[in-house]
C-alpha positions, 0 to 999 in steps of 0.5 A: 787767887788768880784773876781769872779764878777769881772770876770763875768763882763769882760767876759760878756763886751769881750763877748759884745764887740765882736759881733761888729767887724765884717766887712761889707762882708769879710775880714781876719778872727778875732783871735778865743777869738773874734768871732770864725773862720768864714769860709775862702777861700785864706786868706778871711773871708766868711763874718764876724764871726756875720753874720747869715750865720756863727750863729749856730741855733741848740739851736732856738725853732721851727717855728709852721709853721714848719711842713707845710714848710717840707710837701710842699718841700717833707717830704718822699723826700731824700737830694740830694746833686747838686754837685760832681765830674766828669760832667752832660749833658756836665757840672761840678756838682755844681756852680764853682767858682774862685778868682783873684787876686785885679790886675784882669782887669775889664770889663763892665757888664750889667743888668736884673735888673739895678735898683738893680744892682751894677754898674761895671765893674768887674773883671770877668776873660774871662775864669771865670767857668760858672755854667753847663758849656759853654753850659749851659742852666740853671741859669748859676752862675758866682762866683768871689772872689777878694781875695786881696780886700775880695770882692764877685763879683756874676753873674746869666744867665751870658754869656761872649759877643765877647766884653769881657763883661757880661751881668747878675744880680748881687750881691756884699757886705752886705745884700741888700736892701728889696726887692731887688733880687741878683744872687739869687732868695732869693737875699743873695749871694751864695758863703757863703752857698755852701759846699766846698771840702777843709772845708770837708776834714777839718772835719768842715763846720762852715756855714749854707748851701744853698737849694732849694724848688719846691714851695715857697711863696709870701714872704721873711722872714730875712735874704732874701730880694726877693721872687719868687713866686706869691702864697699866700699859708701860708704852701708854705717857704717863701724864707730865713727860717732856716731848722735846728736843722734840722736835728733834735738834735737826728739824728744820722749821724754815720752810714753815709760815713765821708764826708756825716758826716761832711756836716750833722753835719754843718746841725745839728748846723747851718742849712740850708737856703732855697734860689731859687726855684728849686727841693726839698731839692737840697743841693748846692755845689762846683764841685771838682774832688775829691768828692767821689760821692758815699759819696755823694749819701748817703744823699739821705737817710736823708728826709725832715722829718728829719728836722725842720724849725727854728724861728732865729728872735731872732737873727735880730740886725736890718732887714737891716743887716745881723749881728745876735745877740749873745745869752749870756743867753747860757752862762751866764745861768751856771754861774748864776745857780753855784751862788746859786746852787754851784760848785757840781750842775754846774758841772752836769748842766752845762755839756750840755751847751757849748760857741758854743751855743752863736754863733759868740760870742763864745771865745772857743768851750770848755765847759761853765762847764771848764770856770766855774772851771777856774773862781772857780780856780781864786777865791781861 
């Protein structure tokens, strides 16, 4: 076998092998060569590099029913971003969150929805940050992170008893059971999709990001597994589709503040997943005092026909799983073309082709076109 056969070969093996590593929901994250950086809080991977929370979409064709999906949630309508610094009616913006540590006493936790449900107790902290604040009278999240187990504990309409207990459905682990709702409507977990302060400020957000519709259908399309809705409407989203390359490949976020840069781009290459119901294009986040909510404002001037829905059915392993498949094709693709056309014409080809494109399959986000000229350089 030639040199540089052989080397095709074990690159495509490492790349293969790769896309089974990731654990069942969170866990130190993987060394970059084999799967990329998932995001991560306190030493905890945000779900494994193969979860389809952590797959960039931008390469994906888009969904024919596209176009109908955008129009339902506002087409002239602006982002709005659910989050900032400072309070509103009494409360933080955003959903909070907090971690403990594996030590954390656990306490009884009782359910809407017992039948799909994980039992407790869990170790939910008598002064855990509720979603609006003590007072709040709307979906009321509780998010909890075991940061010494790397386990996502999930509450909604929580209301701590004189007990020390927490009545409120739930969501823990992996993707759950078809038909099964979670603490949220789509029955996925929140944490994973909401736009943290630090990962801005890092210049790099690495997941898809989490928002609402006013109207959705009778229907859940992978990764959800729960509707909300009665409607049968085919134009209303169902719950779960990807809004990305979308924002379209073409919009230029260069005239927007940095922070308001980096949570579009994140949007541009990984996209957004509609996940409960609420007003139109609300973009989840983290409350954090050191938002600059003007920053945040500016999205206001992104709308919803600025996107596109995304079809990411290729990317399904198995409809009950929430790991994706890994698109070698994007990488591969120079190599093959090299073998006939030559170094010359791979160079040009292969400029717009980069490893980011194979997702959680990735060994670096250099440029297929400097791994070509390395293996050229191994085979002399």
């Amino acid at each position: 076998m030639k040199p540089i056969k052989l080397l095709c070969w074990l690159l495509a093996t490492v790349l293969t092998a790769s896309c089974s590593t990731g654990r069942a929901l969170a866990g130190p994250p993987p060394p970059d060569w084999i799967g990329g950086q998932p995001p991560t809080i306190e030493g905890c991977a945000i779900l494994p590099a193969d979860n389809i929370w952590n797959i960039p979409v931008d390469a994906l064709p888009v969904s024919p029913r596209s176009v109908a999906y955008i129009a339902s949630i506002g087409a002239d309508s602006g982002l709005h971003a659910d989050f900032g610094s400072g309070t509103w009616e009494g409360g933080p913006i955003g959903i909070p969150y907090c971690t403990v540590p594996g030590s954390q006493p656990l306490v009884p936790v009782s359910f809407y929805y017992a039948d799909e449900s994980d039992p407790g107790p869990y170790p939910i902290p008598p002064d855990a940050p509720i979603e609006g604040g003590v007072g709040s009278t709307g979906d009321r999240h509780v998010l909890v992170l075991d940061r010494d187990h790397c386990k996502l504990y999930e509450l909604y309409d929580a209301h701590k008893q004189p007990d020390g207990s927490w009545p409120a459905p739930d969501w823990i682990g992996g993707l759950r059971p078809a038909g099964w709702t979670s603490a949220d409507a789509a029955g996925l977990p929140i944490l994973p999709g909401l736009v943290r302060y630090d990962e801005v400020r890092s210049g790099e957000i690495r997941h898809a990001i989490r928002f609402t519709a006013p109207r959705t259908q009778r229907l859940y399309v992978w990764p959800a597994r729960h509707y909300a809705s009665s409607s049968t409407d085919p134009n209303l989203p169902p719950m779960g589709p990807r809004s990305s390359r979308g924002l379209r490949a073409d919009f230029d976020v260069s005239g927007y503040p940095t922070e308001a840069q980096v949570i579009l781009t994140a949007m541009k290459k990984y996209g957004i997943i509609l996940a409960d119901n609420g007003s139109s294009w609300f973009v989840s986040g983290v409350p954090d005092e050191r938002w600059d909510n003007g920053a945040l404002h500016a999205l206001r001037n992104v709308h919803g026909h600025d996107f596109e829905a995304v079809d990411s059915s290729s990317l399904m392993v198995d409809p009950d799983s929430a790991r994706a498949a890994c698109g070698l094709g994007a990488v591969f693709a120079p190599l093959i073309l090299w073998a006939s056309a030559g170094e010359g014409s791979i160079e040009r080809l292969a400029s717009t082709f980069t490893l980011a494109h194979c997702g959680a399959c990735r060994l670096t986000d250099m440029p297929v076109v400097a791994i070509i000229t390395s293996v050229l350089r191994c085979d002399n």
